[in-house]
C-alpha positions in Angstrom: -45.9 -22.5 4.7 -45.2 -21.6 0.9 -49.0 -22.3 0.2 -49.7 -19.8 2.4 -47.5 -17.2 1.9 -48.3 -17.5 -2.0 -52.1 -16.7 -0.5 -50.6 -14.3 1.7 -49.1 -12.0 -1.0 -51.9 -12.9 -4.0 -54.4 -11.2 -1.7 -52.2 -8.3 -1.1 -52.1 -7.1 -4.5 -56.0 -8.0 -5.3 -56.4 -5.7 -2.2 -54.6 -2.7 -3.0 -54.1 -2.7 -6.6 -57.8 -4.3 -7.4 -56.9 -6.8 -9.7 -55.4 -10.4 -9.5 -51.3 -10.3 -9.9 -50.1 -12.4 -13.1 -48.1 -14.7 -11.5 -46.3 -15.2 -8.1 -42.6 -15.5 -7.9 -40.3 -16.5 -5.1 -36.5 -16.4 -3.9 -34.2 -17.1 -0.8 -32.5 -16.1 1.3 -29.0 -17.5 2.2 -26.9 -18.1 5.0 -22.8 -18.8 4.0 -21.4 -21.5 5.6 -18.0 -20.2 4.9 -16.0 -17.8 3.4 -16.2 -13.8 4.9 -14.5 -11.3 4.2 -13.0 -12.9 1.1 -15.8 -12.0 -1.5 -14.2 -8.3 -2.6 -10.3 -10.0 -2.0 -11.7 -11.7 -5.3 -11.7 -15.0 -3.4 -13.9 -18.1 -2.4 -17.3 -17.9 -0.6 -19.6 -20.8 0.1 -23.1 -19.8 1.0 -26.5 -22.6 0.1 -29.8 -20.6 -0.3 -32.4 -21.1 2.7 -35.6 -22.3 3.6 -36.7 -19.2 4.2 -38.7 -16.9 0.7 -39.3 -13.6 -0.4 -42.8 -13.9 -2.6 -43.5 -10.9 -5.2 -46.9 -11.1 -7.1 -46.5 -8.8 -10.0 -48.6 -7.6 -13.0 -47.7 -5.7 -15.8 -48.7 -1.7 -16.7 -49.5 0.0 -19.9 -48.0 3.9 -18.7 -44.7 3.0 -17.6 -45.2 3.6 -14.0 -44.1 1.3 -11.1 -46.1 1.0 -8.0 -44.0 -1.2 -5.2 -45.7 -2.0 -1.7 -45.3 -4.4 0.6 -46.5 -6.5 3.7 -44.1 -5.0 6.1 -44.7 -1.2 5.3 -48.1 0.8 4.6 -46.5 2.9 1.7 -46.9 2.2 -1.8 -43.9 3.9 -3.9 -44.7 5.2 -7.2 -42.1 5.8 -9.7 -41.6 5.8 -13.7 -39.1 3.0 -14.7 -37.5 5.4 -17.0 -36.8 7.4 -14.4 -35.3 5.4 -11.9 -31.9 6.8 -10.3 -30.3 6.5 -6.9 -31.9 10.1 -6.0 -35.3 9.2 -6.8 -35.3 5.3 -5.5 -35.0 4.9 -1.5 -35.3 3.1 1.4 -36.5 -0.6 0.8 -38.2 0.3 -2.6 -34.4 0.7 -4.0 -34.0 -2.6 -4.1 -36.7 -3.4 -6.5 -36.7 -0.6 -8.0 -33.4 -1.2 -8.7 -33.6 -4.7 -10.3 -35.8 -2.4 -13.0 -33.3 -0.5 -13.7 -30.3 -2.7 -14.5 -32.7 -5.4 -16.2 -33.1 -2.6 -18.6 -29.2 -1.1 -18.4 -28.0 -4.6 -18.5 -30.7 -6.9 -20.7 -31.6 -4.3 -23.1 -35.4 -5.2 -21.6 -38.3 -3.7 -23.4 -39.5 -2.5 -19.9 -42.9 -1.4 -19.1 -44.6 -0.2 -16.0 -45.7 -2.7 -13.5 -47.5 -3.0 -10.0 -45.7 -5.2 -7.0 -46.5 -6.7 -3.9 -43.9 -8.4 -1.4 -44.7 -10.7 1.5 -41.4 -12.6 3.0 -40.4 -14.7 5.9 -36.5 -13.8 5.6 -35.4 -12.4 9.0 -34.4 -9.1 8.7 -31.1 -8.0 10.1 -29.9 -11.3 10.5 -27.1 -11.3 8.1 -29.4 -13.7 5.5 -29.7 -11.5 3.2 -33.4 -10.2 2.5 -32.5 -7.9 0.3 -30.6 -10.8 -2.3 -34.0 -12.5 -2.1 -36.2 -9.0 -2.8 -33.7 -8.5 -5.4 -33.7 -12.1 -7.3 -37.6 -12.7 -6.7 -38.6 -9.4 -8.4 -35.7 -10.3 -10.6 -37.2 -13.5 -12.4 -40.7 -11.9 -12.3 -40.0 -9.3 -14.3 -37.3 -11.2 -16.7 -40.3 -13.4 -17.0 -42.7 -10.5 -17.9 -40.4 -8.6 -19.5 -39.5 -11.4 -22.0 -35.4 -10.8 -21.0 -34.6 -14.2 -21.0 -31.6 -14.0 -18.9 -30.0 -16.8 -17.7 -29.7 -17.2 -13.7 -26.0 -16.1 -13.4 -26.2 -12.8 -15.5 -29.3 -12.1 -13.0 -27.7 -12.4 -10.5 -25.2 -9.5 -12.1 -28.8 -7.7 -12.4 -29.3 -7.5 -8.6 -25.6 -7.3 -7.8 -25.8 -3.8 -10.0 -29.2 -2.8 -8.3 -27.4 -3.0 -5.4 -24.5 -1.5 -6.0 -25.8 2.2 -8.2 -29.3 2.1 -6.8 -29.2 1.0 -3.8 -25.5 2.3 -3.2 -23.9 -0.6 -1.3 -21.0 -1.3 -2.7 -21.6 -5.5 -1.9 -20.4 -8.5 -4.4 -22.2 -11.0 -5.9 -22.7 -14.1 -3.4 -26.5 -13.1 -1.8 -27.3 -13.2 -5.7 -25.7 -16.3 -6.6 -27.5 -18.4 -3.5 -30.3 -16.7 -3.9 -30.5 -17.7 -7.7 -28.6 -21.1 -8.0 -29.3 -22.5 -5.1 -30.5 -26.8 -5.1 -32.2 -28.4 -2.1 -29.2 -30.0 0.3 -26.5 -28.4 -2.1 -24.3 -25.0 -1.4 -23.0 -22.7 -4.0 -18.9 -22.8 -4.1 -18.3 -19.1 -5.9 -15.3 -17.9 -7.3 -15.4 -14.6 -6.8 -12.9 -13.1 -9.5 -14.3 -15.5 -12.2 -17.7 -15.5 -11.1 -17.5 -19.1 -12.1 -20.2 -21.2 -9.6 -20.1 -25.0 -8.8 -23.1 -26.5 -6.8 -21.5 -29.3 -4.1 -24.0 -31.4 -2.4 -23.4 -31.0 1.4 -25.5 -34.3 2.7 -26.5 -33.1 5.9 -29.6 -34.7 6.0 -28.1 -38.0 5.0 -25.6 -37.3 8.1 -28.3 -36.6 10.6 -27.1 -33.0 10.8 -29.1 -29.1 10.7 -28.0 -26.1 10.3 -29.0 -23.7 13.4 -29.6 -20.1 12.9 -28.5 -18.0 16.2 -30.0 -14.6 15.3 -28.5 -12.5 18.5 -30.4 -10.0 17.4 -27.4 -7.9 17.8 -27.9 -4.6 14.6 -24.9 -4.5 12.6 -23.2 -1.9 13.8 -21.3 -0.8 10.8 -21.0 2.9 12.1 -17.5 3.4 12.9 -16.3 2.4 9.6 -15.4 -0.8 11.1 -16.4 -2.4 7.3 -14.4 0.1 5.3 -11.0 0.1 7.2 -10.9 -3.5 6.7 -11.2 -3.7 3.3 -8.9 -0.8 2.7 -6.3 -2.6 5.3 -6.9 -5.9 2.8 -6.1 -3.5 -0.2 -3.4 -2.3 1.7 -1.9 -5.6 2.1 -2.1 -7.4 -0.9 -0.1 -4.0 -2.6 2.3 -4.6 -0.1 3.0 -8.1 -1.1 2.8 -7.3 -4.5 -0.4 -9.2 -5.9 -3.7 -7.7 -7.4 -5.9 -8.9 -4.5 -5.3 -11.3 -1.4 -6.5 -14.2 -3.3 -3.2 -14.2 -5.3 -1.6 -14.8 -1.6 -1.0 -18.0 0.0 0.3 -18.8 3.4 3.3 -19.5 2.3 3.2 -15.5 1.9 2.6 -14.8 5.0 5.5 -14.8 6.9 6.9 -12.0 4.6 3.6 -9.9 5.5 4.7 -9.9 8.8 7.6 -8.0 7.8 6.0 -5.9 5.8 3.0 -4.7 7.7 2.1 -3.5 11.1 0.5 -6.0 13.5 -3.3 -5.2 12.9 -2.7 -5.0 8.9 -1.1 -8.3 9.0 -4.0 -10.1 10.8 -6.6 -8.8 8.5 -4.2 -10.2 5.8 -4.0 -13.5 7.7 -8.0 -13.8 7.8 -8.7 -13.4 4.7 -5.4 -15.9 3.7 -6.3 -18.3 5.4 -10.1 -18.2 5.1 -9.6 -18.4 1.3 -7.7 -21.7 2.2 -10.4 -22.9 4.4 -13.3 -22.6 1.8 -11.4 -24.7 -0.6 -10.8 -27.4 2.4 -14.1 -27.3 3.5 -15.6 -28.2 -0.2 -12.5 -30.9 -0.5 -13.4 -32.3 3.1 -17.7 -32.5 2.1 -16.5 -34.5 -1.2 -13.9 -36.5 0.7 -15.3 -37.2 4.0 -18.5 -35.9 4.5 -20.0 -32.8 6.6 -19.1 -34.5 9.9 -15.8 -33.7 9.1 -15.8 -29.9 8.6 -16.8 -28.1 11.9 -12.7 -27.2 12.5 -13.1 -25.3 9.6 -16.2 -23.8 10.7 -14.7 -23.2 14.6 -11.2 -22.1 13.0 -13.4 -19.9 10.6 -14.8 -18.4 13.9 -11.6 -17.6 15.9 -9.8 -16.2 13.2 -12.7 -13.6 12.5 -12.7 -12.9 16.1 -8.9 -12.6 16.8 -7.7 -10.9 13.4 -10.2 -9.8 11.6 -11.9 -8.5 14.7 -15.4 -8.6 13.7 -17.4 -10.6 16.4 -19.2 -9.1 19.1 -19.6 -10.7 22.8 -23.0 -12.3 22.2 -21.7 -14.1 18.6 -18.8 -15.7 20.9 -21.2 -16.6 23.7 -23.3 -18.4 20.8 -20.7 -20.0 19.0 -19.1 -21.3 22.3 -22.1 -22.3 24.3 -23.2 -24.4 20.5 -19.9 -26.0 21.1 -19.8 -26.9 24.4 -23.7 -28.7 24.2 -22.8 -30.7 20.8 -22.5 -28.9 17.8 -20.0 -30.1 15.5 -18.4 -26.9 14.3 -19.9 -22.9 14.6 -19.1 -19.7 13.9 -20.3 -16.2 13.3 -21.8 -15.7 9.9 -22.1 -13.1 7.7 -20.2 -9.3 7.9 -19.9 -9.0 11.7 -20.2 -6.6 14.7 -23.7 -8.5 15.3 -26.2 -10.5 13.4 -26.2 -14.4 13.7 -23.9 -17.3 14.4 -24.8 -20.4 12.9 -23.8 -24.4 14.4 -24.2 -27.4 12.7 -25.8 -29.9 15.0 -26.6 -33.5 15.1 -30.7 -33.5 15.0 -31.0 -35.7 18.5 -28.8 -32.4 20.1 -30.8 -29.6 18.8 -32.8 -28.8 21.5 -30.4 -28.9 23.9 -28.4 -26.6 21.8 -31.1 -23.9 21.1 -32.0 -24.2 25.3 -28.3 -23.9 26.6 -28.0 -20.7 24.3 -30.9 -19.0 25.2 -30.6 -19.5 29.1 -27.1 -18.0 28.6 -27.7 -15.2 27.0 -30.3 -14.7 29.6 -28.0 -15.6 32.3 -25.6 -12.7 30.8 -28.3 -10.2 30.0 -28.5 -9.9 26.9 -31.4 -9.5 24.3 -33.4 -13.1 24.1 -31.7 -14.7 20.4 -34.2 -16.0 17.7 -32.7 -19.3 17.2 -34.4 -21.7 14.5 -33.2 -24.8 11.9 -32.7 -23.5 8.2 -32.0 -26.3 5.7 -30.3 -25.8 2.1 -33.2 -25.2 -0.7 -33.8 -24.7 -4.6 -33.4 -21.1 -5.7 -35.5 -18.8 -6.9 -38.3 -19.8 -9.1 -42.0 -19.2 -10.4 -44.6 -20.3 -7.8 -47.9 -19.3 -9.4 
C-alpha cells in the first residue's frame, strides 16, 4: 500500500506541476489510546502513530511562491511564503501553509518557494488526526529542503504553531508528537507541561491483540461550544482548588472539589483527575503486566468521559458496549468527543465477530453504517523517496 501511494502522489505532481517532485515524504496519523481531555490541563496523554500516511511530494522554487494541491480537492492554492498569515491561508491549504510559516518564525529557515502535492489514506473526521500527519509530512520535507535541521520534537512545536496562529485551533501538541516520534508497536507517553516524551513498547502483537478503529461516522459536533465550556469549567476548577492546572490535583483533592464546585464543574474536574491517573497506570500496567491487563483503564476511561465529562454521543456507547459484550478486552471513545470513533482492543481470533456484532447494531438501531478497520502502532514520519 505505501508503494503505491508513493506512485500515487509522484504522479500527481509530474501531472500538474510538469516536473518530477524531489523527494517523497510521509507521516501518520494517530489514534490515543488514553489520555482526553488532559492535554491543555498540562497533563498526560498516550497516543502511538498509525498505520495509516499522509504522502507530500515536494520540490523546491526559485520566486518564492508556494503552490499546494492535493488528491482530495481540484484547487491548487498559490501563495508567497513571505506572505503567509491567517487571513491569507484557508481551508485545508492552512495547514501546510502553515508549517511554512513557523519553520521560518521558529527555525530561522532560509525559506524559498516550493510546489506540493498531498495524497493520504488518514480517515478524515475520525478523530486521527489528518491534519498532524499533513502538518509533520510537509514538515520534514521542507526541514529537509530547507536545510533546517530541526530535530523531531521542536517539529513537532512547528506544526503545533501552524496550527494554532495559521490554522487558528487553539490544539496542544500530542497529533505532533505521534505523528513525529512514533516506533512500530510502541506509543508515545507525553507530558504535556514538560513536553518531555518517552516511547513504551505496548506488545500487542506479541499478546495476540489489534487495535479496532470504530469510525461512527458521527461529525464532531463542536457547535454548541460544548469544547470551550469544558475547558473553561477545568480552568475554573483547578483556580478553585488553588493549583496552576488540574495536573497539580490528585484524588486525594477531590473530595474538597466537591465542596467547592457545583455538581457539573466538579465532574469535569473529576475526568480530567482521574484520567491523568489512569494514563500513568495504564503505562505502569503495559511495563508490569502486559496490554492484557489494561482494558479497565480503557472501559473506566470510557465511562468517565461519558458520565462527567459528558462527551460521548449514543453511537460511541453502542460501539464501545457492543466491542465489550463480543470480546474486546477494554474500549472506549477516542479522541475530543460528541462523535468520531471508539476504539477496542481485541484478541485477533475475535475480530470479526467484533467488527460484525457492531455493525448489525448500529443497523439494528438505525444509525449511519460505521467504518470499522484494524490500525496497528507504526514508525513516524520519515523520507520515502
Amino acid at each position: 500500500m505505501t508503494d503505491t501511494l508513493i506512485s500515487q502522489v509522484k504522479r500527481g505532481f509530474t501531472e500538474l506541476y510538469g516536473y518530477e517532485p524531489a523527494g517523497v515524504w510521509s507521516a501518520p496519523g494517530r489514534v490515543n489510546l488514553i489520555g482526553e481531555h488532559t492535554d491543555y490541563n498540562d497533563g498526560f496523554v498516550f497516543p502511538f502513530a498509525i498505520n495509516r500516511r499522509t504522502f507530500a511530494a515536494l520540490a523546491l522554487r526559485t520566486d518564492g511562491l508556494a503552490r499546494v494541491a492535493s488528491t482530495f480537492t481540484p484547487d491548487v492554492v498559490e501563495l508567497a511564503v513571505n506572505e503567509i498569515t491567517r487571513e491569507s491561508a484557508s481551508g485545508w491549504a492552512a495547514y501546510p501553509l502553515g508549517v511554512a510559516w513557523a519553520l521560518q518564525a521558529m527555525g530561522g529557515a532560509s525559506a524559498t518557494g516550493f510546489d506540493l502535492f498531498i495524497s493520504s489514506d488518514v480517515p478524515v473526521g475520525a478523530g486521527l488526526s489528518s491534519s498532524a500527519a499533513i502538518e509533520c509530512a510537509v514538515a520534514v520535507a521542507l526541514n529537509d529542503l530547507w536545510h533546517a535541521e530541526l530535530d523531531s520534537r521542536t517539529l513537532a512545536r512547528v506544526g503545533q504553531l501552524a496550527e494554532n496562529e495559521i490554522v487558528g485551533a487553539p490544539t496542544g501538541i500530542m497529533d505532533q508528537s505521534a505523528s513525529l516520534l512514533g516506533e512500530s508497536d510502541h506509543g508515545v507517553f507525553l507530558d504535556c507541561r514538560s513536553l518531555e516524551a518517552e516511547v513504551i513498547e505496548l506488545g500487542f502483537e506479541a499478546s495476540g491483540l489489534e487495535l479496532l478503529i470504530i469510525d461512527t461516522k458521527v461529525e464532531h459536533r463542536h457547535a454548541d461550544g460544548g469544547y470551550a465550556s469544558r475547558r473553561a469549567a477545568c480552568e475554573a476548577g483547578a483556580a478553585a482548588l488553588g493549583v496552576a492546572a488540574l495536573r497539580d490535583a490528585t484524588e486525594a483533592d477531590l473530595p474538597r472539589a466537591a465542596q467547592l464546585l457545583d455538581d457539573e464543574s466538579f465532574r469535569r474536574v473529576r475526568h480530567v483527575v482521574t484520567e491523568n491517573q489512569r494514563v500513568l497506570d495504564t503505562v505502569a500496567t503495559l511495563r508490569s503486566a502486559g496490554p492484557r491487563a489494561i482494558g479497565e483503564l480503557l472501559y473506566a476511561s470510557h465511562q468517565s468521559m461519558r458520565d462527567d465529562f459528558e462527551i460521548s454521543v449514543d453511537e460511541l456507547d453502542t460501539a464501545v458496549e457492543t466491542a465489550l459484550r463480543h470480546g474486546a478486552i477494554g474500549a472506549r471513545m477516542t479522541g475530543g468527543g460528541f462523535g468520531g470513533a471508539a476504539i477496542a482492543l481485541c484478541p485477533v481470533e475475535k475480530i470479526s465477530e467484533i467488527s460484525l456484532s457492531v455493525a448489525a447494531e448500529f443497523l439494528a438501531l438505525g444509525y449511519a453504517k460505521p467504518d470499522i478497520f484494524v490500525v496497528s502502532a507504526a514508525n513516524g514520519a520519515r523520507r520515502e523517496a
